[in-house]
C-alpha positions in Angstrom: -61.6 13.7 -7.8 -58.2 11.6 -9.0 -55.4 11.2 -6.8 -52.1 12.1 -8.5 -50.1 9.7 -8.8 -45.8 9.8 -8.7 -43.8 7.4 -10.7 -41.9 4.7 -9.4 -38.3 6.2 -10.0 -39.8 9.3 -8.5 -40.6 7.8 -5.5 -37.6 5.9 -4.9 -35.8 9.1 -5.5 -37.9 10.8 -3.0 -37.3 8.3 -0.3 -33.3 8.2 -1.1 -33.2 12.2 -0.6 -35.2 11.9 2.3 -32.7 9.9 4.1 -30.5 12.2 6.6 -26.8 12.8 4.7 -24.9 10.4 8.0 -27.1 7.4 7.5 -26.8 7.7 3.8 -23.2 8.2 4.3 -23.2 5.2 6.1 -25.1 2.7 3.7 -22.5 4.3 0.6 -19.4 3.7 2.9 -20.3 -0.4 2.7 -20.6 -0.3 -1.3 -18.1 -2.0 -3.1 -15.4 0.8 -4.5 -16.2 0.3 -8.3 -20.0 1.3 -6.9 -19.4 3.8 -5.3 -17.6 5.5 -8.0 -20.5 5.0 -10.1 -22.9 6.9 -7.7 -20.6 10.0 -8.3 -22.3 10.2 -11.6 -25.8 9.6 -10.7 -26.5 13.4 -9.6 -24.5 16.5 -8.1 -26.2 15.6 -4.8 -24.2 12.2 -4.7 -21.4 13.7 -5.9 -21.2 16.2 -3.2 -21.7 13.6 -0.6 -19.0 11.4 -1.7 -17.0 14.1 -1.9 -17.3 15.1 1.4 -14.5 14.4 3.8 -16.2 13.1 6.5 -17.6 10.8 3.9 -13.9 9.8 3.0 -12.9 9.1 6.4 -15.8 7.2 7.5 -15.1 4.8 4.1 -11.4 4.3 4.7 -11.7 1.9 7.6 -14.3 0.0 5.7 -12.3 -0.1 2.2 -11.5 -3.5 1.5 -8.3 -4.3 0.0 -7.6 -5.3 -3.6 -4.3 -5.9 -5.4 -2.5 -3.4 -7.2 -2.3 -4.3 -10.9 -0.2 -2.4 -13.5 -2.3 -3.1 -16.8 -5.1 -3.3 -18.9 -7.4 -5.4 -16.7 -10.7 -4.3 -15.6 -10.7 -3.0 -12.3 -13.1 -5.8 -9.9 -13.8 -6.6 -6.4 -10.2 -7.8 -5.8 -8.5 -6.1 -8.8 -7.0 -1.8 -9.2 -6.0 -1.8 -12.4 -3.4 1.0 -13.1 -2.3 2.4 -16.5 0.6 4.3 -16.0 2.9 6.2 -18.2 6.3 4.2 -19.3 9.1 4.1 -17.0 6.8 5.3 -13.7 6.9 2.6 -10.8 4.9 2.4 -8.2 6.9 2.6 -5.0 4.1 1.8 -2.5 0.7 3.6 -1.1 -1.3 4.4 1.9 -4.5 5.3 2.9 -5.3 4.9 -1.1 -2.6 7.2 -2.3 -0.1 6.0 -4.1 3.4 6.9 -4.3 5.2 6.7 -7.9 8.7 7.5 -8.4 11.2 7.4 -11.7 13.5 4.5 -11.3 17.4 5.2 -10.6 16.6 8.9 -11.0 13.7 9.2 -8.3 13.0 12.2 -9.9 10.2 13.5 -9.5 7.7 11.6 -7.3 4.3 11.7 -7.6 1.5 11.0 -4.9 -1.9 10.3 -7.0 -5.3 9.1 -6.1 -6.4 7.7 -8.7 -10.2 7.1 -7.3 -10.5 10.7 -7.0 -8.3 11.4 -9.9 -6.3 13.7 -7.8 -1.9 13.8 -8.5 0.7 16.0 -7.4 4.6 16.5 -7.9 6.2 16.1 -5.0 9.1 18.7 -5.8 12.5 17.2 -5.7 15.9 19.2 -4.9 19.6 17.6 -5.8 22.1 17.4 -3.0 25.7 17.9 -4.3 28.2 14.7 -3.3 25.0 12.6 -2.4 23.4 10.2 -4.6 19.6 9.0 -3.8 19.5 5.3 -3.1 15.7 4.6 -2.1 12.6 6.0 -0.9 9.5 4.9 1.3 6.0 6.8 1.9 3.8 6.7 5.1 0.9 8.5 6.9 1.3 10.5 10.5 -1.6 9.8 12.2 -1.6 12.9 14.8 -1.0 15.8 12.3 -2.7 14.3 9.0 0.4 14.2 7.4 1.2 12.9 4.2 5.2 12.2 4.0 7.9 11.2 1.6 11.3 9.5 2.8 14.5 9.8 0.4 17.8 7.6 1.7 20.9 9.4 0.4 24.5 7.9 0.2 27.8 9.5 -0.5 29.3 9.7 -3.8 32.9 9.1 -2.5 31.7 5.4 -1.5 31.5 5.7 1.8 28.9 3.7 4.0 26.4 5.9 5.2 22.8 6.4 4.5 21.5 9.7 4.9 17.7 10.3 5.4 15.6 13.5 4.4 11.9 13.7 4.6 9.0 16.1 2.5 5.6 17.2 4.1 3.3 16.9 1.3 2.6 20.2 -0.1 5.6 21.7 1.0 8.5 21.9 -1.6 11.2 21.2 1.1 13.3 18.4 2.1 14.5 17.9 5.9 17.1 16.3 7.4 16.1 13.6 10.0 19.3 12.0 10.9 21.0 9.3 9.6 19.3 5.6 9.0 20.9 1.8 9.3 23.6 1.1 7.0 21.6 -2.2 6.0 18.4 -2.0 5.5 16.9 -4.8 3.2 15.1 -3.7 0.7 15.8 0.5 0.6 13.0 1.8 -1.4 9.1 0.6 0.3 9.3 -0.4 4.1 5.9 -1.9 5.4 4.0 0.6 6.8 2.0 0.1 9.5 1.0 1.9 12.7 1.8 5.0 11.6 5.6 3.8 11.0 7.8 2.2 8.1 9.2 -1.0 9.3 12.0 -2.8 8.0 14.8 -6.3 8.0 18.2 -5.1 9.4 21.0 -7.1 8.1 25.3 -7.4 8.8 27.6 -6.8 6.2 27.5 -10.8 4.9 23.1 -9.8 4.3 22.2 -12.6 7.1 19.8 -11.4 9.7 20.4 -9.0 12.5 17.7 -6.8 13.6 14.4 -4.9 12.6 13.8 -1.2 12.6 11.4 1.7 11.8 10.8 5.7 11.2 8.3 6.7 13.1 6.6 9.2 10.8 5.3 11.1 13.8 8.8 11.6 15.7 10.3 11.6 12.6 13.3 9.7 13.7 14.3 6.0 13.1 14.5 3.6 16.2 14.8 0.0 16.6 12.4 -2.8 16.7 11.6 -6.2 17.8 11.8 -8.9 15.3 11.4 -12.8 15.5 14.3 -13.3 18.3 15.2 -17.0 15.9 16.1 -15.1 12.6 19.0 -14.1 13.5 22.1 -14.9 11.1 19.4 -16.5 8.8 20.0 -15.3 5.2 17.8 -12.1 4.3 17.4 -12.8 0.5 14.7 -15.3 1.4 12.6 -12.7 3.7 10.2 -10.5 3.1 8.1 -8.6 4.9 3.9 -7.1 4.6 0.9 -7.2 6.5 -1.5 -9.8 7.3 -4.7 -9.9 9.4 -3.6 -6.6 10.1 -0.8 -7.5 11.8 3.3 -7.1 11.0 4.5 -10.0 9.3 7.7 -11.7 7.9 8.0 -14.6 5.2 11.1 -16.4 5.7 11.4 -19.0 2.8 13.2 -21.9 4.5 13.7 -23.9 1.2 12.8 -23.6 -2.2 9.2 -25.4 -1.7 8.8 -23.7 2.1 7.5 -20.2 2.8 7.1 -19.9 7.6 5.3 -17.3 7.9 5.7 -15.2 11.5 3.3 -12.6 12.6 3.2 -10.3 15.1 0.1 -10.9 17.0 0.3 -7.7 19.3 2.1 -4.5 17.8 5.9 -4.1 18.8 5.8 -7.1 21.6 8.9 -9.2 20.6 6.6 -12.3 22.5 3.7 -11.9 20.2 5.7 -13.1 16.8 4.1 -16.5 16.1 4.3 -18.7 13.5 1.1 -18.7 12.0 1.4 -20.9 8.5 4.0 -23.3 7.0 3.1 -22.8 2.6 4.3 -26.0 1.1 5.0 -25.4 -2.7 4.4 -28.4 -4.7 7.8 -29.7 -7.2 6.5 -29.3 -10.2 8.2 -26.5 -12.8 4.5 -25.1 -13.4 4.6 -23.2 -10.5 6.9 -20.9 -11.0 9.2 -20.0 -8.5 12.1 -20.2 -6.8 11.2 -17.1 -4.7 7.5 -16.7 -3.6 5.5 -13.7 -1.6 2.2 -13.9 0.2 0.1 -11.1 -0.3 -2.9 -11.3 1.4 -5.5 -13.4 3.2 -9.1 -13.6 1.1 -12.2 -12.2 2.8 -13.5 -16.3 3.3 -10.5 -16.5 5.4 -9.3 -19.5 4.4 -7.6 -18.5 1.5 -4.2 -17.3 1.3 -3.0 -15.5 -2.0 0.8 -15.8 -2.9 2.6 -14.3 -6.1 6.0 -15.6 -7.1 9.2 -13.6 -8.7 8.2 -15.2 -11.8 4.9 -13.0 -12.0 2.7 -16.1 -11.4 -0.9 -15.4 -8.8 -1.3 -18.2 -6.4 -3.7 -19.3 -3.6 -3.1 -21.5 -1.4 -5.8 -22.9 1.0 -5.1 -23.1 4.9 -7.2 -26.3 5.2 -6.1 -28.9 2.6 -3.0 -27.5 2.2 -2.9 -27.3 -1.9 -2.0 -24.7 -4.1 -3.9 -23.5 -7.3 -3.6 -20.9 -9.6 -5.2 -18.0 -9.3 -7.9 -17.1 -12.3 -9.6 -14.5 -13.0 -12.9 -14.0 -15.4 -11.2 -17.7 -16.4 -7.7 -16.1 -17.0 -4.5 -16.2 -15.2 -3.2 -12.9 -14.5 0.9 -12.5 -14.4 2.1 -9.7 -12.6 6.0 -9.2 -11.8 4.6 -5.8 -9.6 2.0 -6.3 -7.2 1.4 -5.3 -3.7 -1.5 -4.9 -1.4 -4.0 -1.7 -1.9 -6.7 -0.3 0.0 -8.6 2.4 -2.4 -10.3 6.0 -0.3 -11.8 9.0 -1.1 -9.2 11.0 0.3 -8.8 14.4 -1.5 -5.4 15.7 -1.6 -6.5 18.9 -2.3 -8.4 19.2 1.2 -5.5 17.8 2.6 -3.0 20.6 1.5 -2.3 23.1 4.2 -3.9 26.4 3.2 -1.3 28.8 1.5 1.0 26.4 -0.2 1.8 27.1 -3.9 1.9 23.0 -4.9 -0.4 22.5 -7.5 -2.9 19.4 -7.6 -4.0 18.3 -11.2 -7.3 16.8 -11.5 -6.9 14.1 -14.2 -5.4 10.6 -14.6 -2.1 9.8 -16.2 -2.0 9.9 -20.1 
């Protein structure tokens, strides 16, 4: 009597079904993102699991960052390309949403996920006498909240900036007191720790203080910066995250770039000065001003862009700087920041009952 015999691709499909739905969870949520997306596609039984929530939020910790790129480039292992209607900006994201606003109108916002293909309008309201000035976006950890931050400042002139705040899926805007007069930088913050954080400066823009809204207590308090900034010049700083910890570039002179971070979270102490970035003099490297973005998963890498558009890296060991190529090209990019892509549904996030509606396609 023959045996029967089953195909290979039948066989390895048996096996992969076999495997319990946490440990195949598990070997997805270490995929690279443009992979995982893929697997979506391969069968409704993928697709499910992927979709799952728990599947989302045992990826997020895992999801390595890329850069944020407004264009036509393929998306890649350190790449998210974006192609975006005209005039939209992207004001910042979290969690892999992103936030996108309307420039000097900030009307309406959007919060899109653009691995999931998920987008909603974040409904906006006018407030008579007050004109909108800036905006930031950030996560609260202990409810699962999704919020949006408007800064509001009298039309008569005077100098006061207002702040309201919008629950996602809600269609109303609260008022959560008022925010410092000079914050550097209005519209982003650097979120981190559940909080926007940002550079505090007096009325001749030299350094003074930090602060942040905590998006949990909803209110603004202050916070510890590098004690030796103060009355340094805030048009040369700039703040962002690296190693997972608060930072703050401070460039010193036109071919210097200290960078300070904040080795243990809100412990004045722990600010250290971590790298000195020397900038060759040469014209080909586009400055004056310069921002480091992130340090490369070999570690001994860090990447910088400059105002100019131009991708640099700069390597902590011999101290040079290169441009940065990709596929053999050099990529410009005058709006870049750090982005960390999830499988976060907005629809599941929604609280049950609300009437904001969540499209299900990309941007045409």
């Amino acid at each position: 009597m023959k045996r029967s015999r089953t195909s290979a691709p039948e066989a390895v499909s048996s096996f992969i079904f076999s495997i319990p739905n946490p440990i195949l969870m598990e070997i997805l949520s270490k995929l690279p993102i443009t992979t995982i997306r893929n697997c979506r596609c391969v069968c409704s039984y993928f697709r499910d699991l992927i979709s799952d929530p728990e599947f989302a939020q045992l990826h997020l910790p895992t999801s390595q960052p890329h850069l944020l790129y407004r264009g036509d480039v393929c998306t890649d292992d350190i790449l998210f390309t974006l192609n975006l209607p005209e005039g939209l900006e992207v004001l910042s994201s979290c969690n892999g949403l992103i936030c996108l606003y309307l420039p000097r109108t900030y009307n309406p916002y959007y919060v899109w996920n653009p691995v999931v293909s998920e987008r909603v309008i974040v409904p906006q309201t006018e407030k008579a006498f007050f004109d909108q000035c800036g905006s930031g976006f950030g996560f609260c950890p202990g409810t699962n909240q999704y919020k949006v931050l408007r800064f509001l400042t009298p039309s008569t002139g005077l100098i006061k900036l207002e702040a309201e705040i919008n629950t996602l899926g809600t269609d109303m805007w609260r008022t959560v007191g008022d925010a410092p007069r000079y914050l550097h930088w209005y519209s982003g913050g650097c979120f981190l720790n559940g909080a926007l954080h940002w550079i505090v400066h007096d009325t001749e823009n030299r350094f003074e203080s930090m602060c942040c809204f905590d998006f949990g207590k909803e209110q603004f308090q202050p916070f510890s910066g590098p004690c030796n900034f103060r009355g340094f010049g805030v048009y040369s700083m700039n703040m962002g995250v690296l190693k997972d910890g608060l930072s703050v570039f401070y460039q010193t002179t036109i071919h210097t770039i200290d960078i300070w971070v904040m080795k243990d979270y809100a412990v004045q102490e722990s600010w250290t000065r971590d790298f000195v970035v020397q900038i060759p003099r040469v014209e080909t490297f586009g400055g004056p001003i310069y921002r480091p973005l992130m340090v490369l998963n070999n570690g001994g890498n860090l990447l910088i862009c400059s105002l100019s558009g131009g991708l640099f890296v700069w390597n902590m060991r011999d101290r040079s700087l290169r441009k940065f190529s990709l596929n053999g090209k050099y990529p410009s990019v005058f709006r870049v920041m750090m982005y960390s892509p999830s499988f976060i549904s907005i629809k599941r996030m929604l609280p049950q009952g609300e009437t904001i509606k969540v499209r299900t396609c990309e941007f045409c």
